[in-house]
Backbone as JSON Lines, residues from 0, in Angstrom:
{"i":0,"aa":"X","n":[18.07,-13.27,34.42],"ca":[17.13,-14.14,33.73],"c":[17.86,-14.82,32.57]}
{"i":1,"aa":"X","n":[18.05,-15.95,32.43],"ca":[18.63,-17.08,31.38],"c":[17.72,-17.32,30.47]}
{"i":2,"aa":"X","n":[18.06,-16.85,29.02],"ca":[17.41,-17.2,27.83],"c":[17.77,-18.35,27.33]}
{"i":3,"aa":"X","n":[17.04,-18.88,26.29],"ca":[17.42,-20.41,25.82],"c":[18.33,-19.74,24.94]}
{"i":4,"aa":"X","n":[19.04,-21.47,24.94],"ca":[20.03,-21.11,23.93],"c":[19.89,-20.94,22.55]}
{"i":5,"aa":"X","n":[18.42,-21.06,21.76],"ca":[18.0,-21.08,20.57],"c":[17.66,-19.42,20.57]}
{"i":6,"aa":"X","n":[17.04,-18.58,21.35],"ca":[16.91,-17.61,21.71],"c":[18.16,-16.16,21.59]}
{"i":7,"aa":"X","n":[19.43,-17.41,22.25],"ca":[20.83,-16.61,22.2],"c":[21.66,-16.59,21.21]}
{"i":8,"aa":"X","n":[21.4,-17.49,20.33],"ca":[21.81,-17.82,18.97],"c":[21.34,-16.5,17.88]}
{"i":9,"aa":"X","n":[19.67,-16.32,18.19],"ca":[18.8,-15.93,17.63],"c":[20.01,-14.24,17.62]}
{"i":10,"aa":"X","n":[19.74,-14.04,18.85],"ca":[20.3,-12.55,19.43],"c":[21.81,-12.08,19.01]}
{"i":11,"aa":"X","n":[22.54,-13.22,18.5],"ca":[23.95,-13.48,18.43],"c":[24.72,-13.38,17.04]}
{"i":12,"aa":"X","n":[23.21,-14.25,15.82],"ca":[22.94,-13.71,14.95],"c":[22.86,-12.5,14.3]}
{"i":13,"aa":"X","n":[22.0,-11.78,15.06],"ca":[21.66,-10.46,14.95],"c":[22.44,-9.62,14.7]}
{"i":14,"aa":"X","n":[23.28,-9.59,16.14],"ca":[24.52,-8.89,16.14],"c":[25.74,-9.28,15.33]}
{"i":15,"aa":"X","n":[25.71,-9.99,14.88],"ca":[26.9,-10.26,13.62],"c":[25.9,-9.78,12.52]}
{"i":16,"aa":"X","n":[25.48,-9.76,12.03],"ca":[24.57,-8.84,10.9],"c":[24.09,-7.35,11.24]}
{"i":17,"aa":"X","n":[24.72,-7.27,12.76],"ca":[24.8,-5.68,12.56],"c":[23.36,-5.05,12.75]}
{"i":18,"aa":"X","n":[22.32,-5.75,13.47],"ca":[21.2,-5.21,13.55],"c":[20.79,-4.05,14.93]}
{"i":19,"aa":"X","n":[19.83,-3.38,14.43],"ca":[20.59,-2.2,15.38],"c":[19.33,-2.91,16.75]}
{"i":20,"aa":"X","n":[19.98,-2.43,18.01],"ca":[19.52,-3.12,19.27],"c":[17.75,-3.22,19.62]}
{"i":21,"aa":"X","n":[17.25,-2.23,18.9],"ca":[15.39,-2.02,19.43],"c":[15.21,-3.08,17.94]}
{"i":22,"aa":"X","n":[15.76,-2.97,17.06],"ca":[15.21,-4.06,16.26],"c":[15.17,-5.8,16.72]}
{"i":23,"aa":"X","n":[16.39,-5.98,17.44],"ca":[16.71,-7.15,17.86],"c":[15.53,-7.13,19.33]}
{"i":24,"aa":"X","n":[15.83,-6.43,19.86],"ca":[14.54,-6.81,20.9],"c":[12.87,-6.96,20.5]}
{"i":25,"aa":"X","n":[12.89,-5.68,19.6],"ca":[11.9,-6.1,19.23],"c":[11.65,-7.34,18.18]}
{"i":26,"aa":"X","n":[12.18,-7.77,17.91],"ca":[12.51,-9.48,16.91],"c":[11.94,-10.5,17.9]}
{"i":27,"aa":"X","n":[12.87,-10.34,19.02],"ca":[13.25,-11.07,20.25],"c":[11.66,-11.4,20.76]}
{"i":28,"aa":"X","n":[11.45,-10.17,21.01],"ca":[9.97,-10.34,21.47],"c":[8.58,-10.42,20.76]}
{"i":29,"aa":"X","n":[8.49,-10.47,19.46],"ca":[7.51,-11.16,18.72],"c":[7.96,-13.01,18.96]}
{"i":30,"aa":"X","n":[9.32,-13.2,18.35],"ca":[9.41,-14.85,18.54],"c":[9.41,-15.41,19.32]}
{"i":31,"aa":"X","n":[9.61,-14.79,20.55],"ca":[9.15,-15.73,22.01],"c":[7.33,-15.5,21.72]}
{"i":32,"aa":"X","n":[6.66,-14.64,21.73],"ca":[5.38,-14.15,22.0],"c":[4.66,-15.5,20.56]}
{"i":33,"aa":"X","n":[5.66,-15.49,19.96],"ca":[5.12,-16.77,18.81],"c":[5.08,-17.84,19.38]}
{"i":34,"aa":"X","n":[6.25,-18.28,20.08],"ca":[6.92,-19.56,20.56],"c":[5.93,-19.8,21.84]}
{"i":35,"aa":"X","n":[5.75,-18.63,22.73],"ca":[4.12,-19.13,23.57],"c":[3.01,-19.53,23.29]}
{"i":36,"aa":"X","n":[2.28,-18.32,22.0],"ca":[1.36,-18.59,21.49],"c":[0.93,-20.16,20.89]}
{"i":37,"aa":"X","n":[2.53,-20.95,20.53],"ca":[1.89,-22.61,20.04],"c":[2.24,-23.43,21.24]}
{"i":38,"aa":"X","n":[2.71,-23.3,22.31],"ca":[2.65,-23.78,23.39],"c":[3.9,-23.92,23.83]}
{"i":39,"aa":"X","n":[4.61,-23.25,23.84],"ca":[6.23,-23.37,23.36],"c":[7.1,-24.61,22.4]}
{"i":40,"aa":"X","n":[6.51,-25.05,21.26],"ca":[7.09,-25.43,20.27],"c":[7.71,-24.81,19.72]}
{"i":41,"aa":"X","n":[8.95,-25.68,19.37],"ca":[9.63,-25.07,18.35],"c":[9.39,-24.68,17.2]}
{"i":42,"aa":"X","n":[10.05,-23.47,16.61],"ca":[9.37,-23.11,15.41],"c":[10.04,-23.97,14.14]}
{"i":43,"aa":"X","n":[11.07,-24.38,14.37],"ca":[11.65,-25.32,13.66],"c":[10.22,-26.45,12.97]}
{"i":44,"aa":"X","n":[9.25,-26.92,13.59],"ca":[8.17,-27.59,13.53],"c":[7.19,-26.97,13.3]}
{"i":45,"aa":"X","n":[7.24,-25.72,13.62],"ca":[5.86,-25.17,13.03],"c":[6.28,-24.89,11.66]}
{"i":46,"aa":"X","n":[5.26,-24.56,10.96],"ca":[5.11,-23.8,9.25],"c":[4.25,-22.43,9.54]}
{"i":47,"aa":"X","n":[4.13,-22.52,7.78],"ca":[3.19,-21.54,7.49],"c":[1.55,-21.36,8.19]}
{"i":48,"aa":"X","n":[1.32,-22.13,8.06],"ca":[-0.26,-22.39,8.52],"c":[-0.38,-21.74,10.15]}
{"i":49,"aa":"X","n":[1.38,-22.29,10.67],"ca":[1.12,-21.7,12.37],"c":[1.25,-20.38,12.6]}
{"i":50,"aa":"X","n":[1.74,-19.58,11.04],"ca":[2.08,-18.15,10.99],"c":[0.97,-17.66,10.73]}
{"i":51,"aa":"X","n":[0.37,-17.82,9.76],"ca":[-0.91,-17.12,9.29],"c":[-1.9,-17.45,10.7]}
{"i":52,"aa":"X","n":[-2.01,-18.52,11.52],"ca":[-2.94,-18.51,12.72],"c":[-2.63,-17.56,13.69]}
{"i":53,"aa":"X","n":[-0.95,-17.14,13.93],"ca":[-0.39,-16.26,14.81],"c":[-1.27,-15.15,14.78]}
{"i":54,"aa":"X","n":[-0.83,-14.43,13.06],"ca":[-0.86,-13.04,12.57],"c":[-2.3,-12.54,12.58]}
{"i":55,"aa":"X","n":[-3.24,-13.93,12.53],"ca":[-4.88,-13.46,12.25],"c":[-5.35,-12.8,13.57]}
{"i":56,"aa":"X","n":[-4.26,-13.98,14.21],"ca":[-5.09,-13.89,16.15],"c":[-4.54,-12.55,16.72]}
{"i":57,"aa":"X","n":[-3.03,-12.21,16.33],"ca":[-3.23,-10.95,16.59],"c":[-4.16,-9.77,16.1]}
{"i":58,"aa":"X","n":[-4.55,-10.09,14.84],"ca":[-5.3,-8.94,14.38],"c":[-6.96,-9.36,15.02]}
{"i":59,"aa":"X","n":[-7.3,-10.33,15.48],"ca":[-8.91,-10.61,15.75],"c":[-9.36,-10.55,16.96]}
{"i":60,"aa":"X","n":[-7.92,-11.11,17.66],"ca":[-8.07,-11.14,19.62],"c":[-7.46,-9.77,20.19]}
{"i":61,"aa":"X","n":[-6.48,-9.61,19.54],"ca":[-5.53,-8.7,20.07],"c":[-5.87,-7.48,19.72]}
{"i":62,"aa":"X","n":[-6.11,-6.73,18.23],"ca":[-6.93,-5.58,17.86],"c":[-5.84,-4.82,17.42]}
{"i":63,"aa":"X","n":[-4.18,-5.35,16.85],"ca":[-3.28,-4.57,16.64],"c":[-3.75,-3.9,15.72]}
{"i":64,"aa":"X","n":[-2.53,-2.87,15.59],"ca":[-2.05,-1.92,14.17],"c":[-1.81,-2.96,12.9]}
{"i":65,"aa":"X","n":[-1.59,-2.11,11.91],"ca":[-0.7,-2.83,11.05],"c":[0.19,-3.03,10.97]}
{"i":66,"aa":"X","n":[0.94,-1.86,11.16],"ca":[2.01,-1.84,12.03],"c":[2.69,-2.84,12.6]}
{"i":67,"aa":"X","n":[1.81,-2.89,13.61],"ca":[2.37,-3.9,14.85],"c":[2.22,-5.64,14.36]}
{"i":68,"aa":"X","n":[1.77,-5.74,13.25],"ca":[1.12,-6.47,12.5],"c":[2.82,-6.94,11.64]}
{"i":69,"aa":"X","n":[2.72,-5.97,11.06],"ca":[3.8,-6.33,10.13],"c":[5.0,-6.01,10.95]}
{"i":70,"aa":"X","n":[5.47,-5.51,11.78],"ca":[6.28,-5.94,12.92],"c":[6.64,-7.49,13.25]}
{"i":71,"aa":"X","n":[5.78,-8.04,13.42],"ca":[5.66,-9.32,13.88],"c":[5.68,-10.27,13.12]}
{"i":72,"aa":"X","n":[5.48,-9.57,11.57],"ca":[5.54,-10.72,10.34],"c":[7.19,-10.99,10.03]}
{"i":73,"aa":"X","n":[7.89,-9.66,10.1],"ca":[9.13,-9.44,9.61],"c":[9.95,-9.95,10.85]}
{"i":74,"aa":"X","n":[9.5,-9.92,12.17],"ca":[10.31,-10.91,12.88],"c":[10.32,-12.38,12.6]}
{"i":75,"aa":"X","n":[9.23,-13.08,12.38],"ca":[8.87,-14.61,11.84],"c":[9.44,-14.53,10.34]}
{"i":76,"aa":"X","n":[9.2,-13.67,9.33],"ca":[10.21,-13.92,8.5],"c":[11.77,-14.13,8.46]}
{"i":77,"aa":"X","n":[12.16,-13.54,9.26],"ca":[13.5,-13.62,9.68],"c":[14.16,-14.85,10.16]}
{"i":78,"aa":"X","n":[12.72,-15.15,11.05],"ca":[13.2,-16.46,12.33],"c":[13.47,-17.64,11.24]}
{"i":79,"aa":"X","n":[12.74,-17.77,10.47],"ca":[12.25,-18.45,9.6],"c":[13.46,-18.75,8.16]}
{"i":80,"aa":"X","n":[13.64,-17.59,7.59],"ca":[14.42,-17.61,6.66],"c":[16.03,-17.73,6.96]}
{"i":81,"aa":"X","n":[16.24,-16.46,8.0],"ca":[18.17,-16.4,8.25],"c":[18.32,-18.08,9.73]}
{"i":82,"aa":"X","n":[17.68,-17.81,10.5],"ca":[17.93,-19.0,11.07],"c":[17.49,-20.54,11.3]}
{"i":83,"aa":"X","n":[16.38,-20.64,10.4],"ca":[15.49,-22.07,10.43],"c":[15.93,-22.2,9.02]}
{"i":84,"aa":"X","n":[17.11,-21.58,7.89],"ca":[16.76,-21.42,6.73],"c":[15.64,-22.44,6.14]}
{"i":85,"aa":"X","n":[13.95,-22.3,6.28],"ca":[13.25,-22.25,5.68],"c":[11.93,-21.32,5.69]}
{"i":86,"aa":"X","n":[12.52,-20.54,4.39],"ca":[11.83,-19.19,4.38],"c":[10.02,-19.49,4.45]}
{"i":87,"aa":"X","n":[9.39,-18.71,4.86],"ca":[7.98,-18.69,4.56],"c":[7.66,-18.22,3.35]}
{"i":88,"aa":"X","n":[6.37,-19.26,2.69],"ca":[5.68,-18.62,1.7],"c":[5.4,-17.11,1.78]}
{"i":89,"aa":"X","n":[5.25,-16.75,0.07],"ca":[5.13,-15.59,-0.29],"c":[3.73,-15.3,0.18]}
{"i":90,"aa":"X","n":[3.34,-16.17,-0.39],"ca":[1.09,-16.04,-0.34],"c":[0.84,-16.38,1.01]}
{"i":91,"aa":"X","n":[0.99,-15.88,2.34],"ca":[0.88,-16.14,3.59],"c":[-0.72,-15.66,3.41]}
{"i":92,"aa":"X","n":[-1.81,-16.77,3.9],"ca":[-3.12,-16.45,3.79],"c":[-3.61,-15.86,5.47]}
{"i":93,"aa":"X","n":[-3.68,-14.41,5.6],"ca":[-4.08,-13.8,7.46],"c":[-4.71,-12.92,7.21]}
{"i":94,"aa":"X","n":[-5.29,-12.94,8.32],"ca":[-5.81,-11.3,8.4],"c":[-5.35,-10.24,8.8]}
{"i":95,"aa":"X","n":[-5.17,-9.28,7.59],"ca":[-4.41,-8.26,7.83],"c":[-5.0,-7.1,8.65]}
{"i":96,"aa":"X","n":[-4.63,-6.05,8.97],"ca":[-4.99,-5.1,10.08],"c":[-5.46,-4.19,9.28]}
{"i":97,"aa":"X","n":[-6.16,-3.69,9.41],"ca":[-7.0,-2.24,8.14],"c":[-6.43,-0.74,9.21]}
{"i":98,"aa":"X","n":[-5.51,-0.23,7.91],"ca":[-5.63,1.25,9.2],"c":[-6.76,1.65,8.86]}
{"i":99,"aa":"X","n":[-7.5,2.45,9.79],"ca":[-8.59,3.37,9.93],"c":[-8.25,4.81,9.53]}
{"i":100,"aa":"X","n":[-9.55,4.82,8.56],"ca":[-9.47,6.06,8.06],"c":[-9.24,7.14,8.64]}
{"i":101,"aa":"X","n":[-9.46,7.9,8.84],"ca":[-9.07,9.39,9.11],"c":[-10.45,10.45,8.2]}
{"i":102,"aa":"X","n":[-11.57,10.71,9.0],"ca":[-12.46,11.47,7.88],"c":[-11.89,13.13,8.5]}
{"i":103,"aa":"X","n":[-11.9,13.81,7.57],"ca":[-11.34,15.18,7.61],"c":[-12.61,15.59,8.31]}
{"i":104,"aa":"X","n":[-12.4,16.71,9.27],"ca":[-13.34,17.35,10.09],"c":[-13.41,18.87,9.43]}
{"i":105,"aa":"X","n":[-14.73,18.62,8.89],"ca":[-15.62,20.06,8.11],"c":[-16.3,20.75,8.73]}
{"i":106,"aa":"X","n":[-16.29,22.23,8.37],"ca":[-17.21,23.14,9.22],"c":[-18.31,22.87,8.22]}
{"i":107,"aa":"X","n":[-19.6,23.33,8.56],"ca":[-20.79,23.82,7.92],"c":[-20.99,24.75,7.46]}
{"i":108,"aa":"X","n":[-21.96,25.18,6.57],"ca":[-21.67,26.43,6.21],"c":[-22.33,27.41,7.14]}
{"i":109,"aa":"X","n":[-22.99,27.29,7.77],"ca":[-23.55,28.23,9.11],"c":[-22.84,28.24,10.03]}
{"i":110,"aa":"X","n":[-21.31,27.06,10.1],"ca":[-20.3,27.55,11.01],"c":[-19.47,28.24,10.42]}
{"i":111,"aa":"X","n":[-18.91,28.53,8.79],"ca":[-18.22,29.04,7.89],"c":[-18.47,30.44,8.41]}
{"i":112,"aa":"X","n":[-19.92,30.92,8.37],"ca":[-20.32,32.24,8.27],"c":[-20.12,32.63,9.92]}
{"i":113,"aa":"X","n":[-20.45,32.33,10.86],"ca":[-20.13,32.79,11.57],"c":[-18.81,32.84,12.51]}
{"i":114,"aa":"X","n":[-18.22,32.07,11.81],"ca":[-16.25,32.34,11.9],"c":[-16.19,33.2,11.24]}
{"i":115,"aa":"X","n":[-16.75,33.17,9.84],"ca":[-15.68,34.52,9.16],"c":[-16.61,36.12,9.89]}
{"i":116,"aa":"X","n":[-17.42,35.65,10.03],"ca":[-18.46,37.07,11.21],"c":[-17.49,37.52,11.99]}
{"i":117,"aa":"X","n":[-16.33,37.03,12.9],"ca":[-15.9,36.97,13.84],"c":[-14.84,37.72,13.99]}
{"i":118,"aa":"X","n":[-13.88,37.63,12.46],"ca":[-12.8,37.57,11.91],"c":[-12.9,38.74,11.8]}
């Protein structure tokens, strides 16, 4: 399978900066997954505005992590800054991913007593 050559640059980059290989793929594959998402335009032409639409739609259509969220920011920052050198704004306006709480699971006290009954 033949990647573009903006793609191989991208990857070529990488590896002269020494980036370790699951980072570069995973890079690889947020900026193509960007580069579909605007119809395959170049990102050279897109901005900010097409980032913050990316990052929302993943978090509104898609239902990511934050994680996976900020995964995908730090690949477009990259694309953006080391090889388009023009970095993205700081104040990127998206919707961010909320982790979900975690509520601690409590006994009752009528389950208290009859555990320690047990014991």
């Amino acid at each position: 399978m033949s990647t573009s050559p903006f793609l191989q640059h991208i990857t070529q980059t990488m590896h002269e900066k020494r980036y370790a290989k699951r980072t570069i793929d995973t890079y690889l594959h947020w900026i193509k997954f960007y580069i579909h998402f605007h119809n395959k335009q170049h990102p050279s032409i897109l901005g900010d505005q097409d980032v913050e639409v990316f990052l929302s739609y993943l978090v509104n259509t898609r239902h990511v992590a934050a994680q996976t969220q900020a995964s995908a920011l730090n690949a477009l920052s990259f694309l953006y800054k080391v090889i388009i050198k023009k970095p993205l704004n700081l104040q990127l306006n998206f919707v961010r991913s909320q982790r979900q709480q975690k509520l601690p699971v409590v006994l009752t006290s009528d389950e208290v007593k009859r555990l320690l009954s047990k014991v």
